[in-house]
C-alpha positions as a printed Julia matrix, in Angstrom:
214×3 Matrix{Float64}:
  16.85  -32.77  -23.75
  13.32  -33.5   -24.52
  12.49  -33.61  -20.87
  14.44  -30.04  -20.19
  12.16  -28.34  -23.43
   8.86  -30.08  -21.82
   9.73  -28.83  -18.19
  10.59  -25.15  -19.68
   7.3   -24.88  -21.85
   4.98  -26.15  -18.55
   6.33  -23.55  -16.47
   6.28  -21.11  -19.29
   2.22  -22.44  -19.47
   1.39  -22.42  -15.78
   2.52  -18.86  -15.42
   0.66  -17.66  -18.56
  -2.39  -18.94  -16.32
  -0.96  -17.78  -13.04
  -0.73  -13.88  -13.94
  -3.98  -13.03  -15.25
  -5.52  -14.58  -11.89
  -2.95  -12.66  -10.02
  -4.01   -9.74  -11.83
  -7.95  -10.13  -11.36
  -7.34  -10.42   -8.11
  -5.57   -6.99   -7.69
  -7.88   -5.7   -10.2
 -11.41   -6.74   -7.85
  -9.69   -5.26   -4.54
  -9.13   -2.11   -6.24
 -12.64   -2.31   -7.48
 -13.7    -2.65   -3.54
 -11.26    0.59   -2.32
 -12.45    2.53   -5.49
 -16.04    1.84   -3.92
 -15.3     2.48   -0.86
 -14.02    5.46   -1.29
 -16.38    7.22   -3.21
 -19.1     5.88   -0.35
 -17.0     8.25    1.82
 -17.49   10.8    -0.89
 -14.62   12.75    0.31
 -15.3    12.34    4.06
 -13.1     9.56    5.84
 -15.91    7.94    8.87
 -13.36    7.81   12.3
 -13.33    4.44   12.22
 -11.46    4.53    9.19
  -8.04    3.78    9.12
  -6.59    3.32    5.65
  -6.39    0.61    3.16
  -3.71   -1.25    0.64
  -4.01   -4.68   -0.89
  -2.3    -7.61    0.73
  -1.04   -9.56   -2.06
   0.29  -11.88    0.9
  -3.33  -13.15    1.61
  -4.98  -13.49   -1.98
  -4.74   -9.68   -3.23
  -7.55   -8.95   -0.7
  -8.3    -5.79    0.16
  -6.96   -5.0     3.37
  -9.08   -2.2     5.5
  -7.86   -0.72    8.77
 -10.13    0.3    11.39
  -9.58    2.73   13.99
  -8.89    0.73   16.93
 -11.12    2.65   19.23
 -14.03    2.85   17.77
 -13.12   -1.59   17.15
 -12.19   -2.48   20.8
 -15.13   -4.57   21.6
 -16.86   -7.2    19.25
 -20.04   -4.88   18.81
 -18.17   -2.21   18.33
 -15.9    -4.26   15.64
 -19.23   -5.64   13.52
 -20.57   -1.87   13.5
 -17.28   -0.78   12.21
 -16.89   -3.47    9.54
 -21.03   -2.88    8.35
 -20.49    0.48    7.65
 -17.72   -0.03    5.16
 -18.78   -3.1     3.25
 -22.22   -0.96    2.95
 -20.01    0.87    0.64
 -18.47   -1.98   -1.51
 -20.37   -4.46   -4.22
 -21.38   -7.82   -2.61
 -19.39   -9.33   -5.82
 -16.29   -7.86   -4.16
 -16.99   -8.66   -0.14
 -15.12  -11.75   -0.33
 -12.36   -9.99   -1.51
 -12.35   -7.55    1.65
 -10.33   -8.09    5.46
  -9.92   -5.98    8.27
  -7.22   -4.86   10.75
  -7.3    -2.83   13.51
  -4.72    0.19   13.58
  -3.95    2.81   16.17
  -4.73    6.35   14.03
  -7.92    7.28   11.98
  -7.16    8.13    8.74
  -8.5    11.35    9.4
  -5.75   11.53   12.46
  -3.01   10.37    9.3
  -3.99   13.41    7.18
  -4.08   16.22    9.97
  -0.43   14.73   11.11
   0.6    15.61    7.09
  -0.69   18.42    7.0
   0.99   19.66   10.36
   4.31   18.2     9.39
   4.43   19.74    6.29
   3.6    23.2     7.28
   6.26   22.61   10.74
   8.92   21.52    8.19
   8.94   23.65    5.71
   8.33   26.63    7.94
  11.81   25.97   10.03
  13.1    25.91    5.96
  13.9    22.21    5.8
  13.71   20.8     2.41
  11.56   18.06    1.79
  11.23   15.09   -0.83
   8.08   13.73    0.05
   5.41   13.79    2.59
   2.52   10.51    2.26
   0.39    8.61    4.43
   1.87    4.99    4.53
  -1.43    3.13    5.05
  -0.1    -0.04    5.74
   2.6     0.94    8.89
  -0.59    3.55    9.63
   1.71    6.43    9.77
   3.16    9.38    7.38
   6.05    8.87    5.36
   8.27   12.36    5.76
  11.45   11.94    3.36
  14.21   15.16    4.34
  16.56   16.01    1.56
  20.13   14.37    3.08
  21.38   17.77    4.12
  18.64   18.49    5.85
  17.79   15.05    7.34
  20.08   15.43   11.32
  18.49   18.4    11.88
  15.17   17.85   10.49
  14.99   14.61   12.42
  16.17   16.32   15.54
  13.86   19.21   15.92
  10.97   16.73   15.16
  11.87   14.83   18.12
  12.05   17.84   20.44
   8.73   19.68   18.88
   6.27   19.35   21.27
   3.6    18.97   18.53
   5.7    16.74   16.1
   7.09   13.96   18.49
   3.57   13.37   19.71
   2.91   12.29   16.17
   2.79    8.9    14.06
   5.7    10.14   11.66
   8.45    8.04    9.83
  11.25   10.29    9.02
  13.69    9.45    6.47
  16.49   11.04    4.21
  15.3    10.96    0.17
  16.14   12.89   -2.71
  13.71   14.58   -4.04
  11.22   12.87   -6.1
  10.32   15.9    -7.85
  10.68   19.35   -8.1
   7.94   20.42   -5.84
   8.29   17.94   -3.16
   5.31   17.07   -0.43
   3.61   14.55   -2.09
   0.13   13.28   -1.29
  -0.27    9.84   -1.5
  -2.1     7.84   -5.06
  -5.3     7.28   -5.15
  -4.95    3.57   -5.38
  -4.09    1.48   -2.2
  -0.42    0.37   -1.26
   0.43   -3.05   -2.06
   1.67   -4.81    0.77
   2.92   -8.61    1.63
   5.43   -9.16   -1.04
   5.84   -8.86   -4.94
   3.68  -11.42   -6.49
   2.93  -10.4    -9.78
   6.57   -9.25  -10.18
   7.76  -12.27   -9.21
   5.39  -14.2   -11.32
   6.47  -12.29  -14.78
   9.92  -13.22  -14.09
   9.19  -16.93  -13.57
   7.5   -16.73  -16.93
   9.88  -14.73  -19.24
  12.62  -17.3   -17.36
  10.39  -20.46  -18.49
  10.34  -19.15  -21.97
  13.78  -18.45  -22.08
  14.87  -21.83  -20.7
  12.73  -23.19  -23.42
  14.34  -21.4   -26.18
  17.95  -21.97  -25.2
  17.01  -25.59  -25.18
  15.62  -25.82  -28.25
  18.32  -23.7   -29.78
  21.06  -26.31  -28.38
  18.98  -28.92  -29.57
  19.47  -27.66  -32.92
């Protein structure tokens, strides 16, 4: 029994140690995009592509370059210079890049077009966001709505040229057409979720011990 309490109370320990790292981690990469983006000071360069924090690889900041303006190494080191010229050398290390196919500023004129298409033809819609990490926009059709929706997108010539994701969603709100949050997606898998859970089941494995001991 003793062995089952001291087992219970290290995990509970090691996880109380665990989540506040996890959590400074998250905590410096959105330090780097909040930097970043007000060095773009509301104007997205081409060769950006988005952002979102791969908690997969460290809670680093993940940002996605344009792929054609990153095709060639010179081309690539330009690219990465001018947005770590933007972010804190305390948070560089927390910082990666990918290449992805659209510019951000591609993502947003795709949004806007969708969302004026859409709701033009009368089609109700849940949400409209830029999904950084799949480096596309998220359309979400109201079930109803979603066959048709999905159809005429495909046989627009202006829509089916463009990087959308459409899916049937409820509405998350009464107004629908959502921009994206200001802070980046979180991509890779649920760490910090995952790490709570270990913790609160440590501590409860540690009390029902006890208890029985009793």
């Amino acid at each position: 029994m003793k062995k089952i309490v001291i087992a219970a109370l290290m995990l509970a320990l090691c996880m109380a140690v665990a989540v506040p790292a996890l959590a400074e981690g998250v905590r410096d990469a959105n330090a780097a995009y909040n930097e970043l983006l007000a060095g773009f000071n509301g104007k997205y360069p081409d060769e950006y592509a988005g952002a979102y924090v791969d908690t997969a690889d460290g809670d680093k900041l993940c940002v996605l370059l344009t792929e054609r303006h990153a095709d060639t190494a010179a081309k690539l080191g330009a690219a990465q210079d001018k947005m770590l010229a933007h972010i804190s050398a305390a948070y560089r290390d927390d910082v990666k890049f990918k290449t992805a196919k659209y510019s951000y500023n591609e993502l947003l004129a795709a949004h806007d077009t969708a969302s004026a298409l859409l709701k033009e033809k009368g089609y109700g819609l849940s949400y409209v966001g830029i999904n950084d990490m799949n480096n596309a926009v998220d359309v979400g059709i109201i079930p109803a709505d979603h066959a048709a929706a999905a159809a005429f997108v495909q046989a627009d010539a202006t829509l089916s040229g463009l990087p959308l994701c459409v899916t049937a969603a409820e509405r998350l709100s009464q107004l629908g057409g959502e921009s994206p949050a200001a802070m980046p997606q979180a991509g890779g898998g649920a760490i910090i979720p995952l790490a709570a859970a270990l913790l609160i089941c440590g501590a409860m494995l540690g009390a029902a011990a006890l208890k029985r001991k009793r």
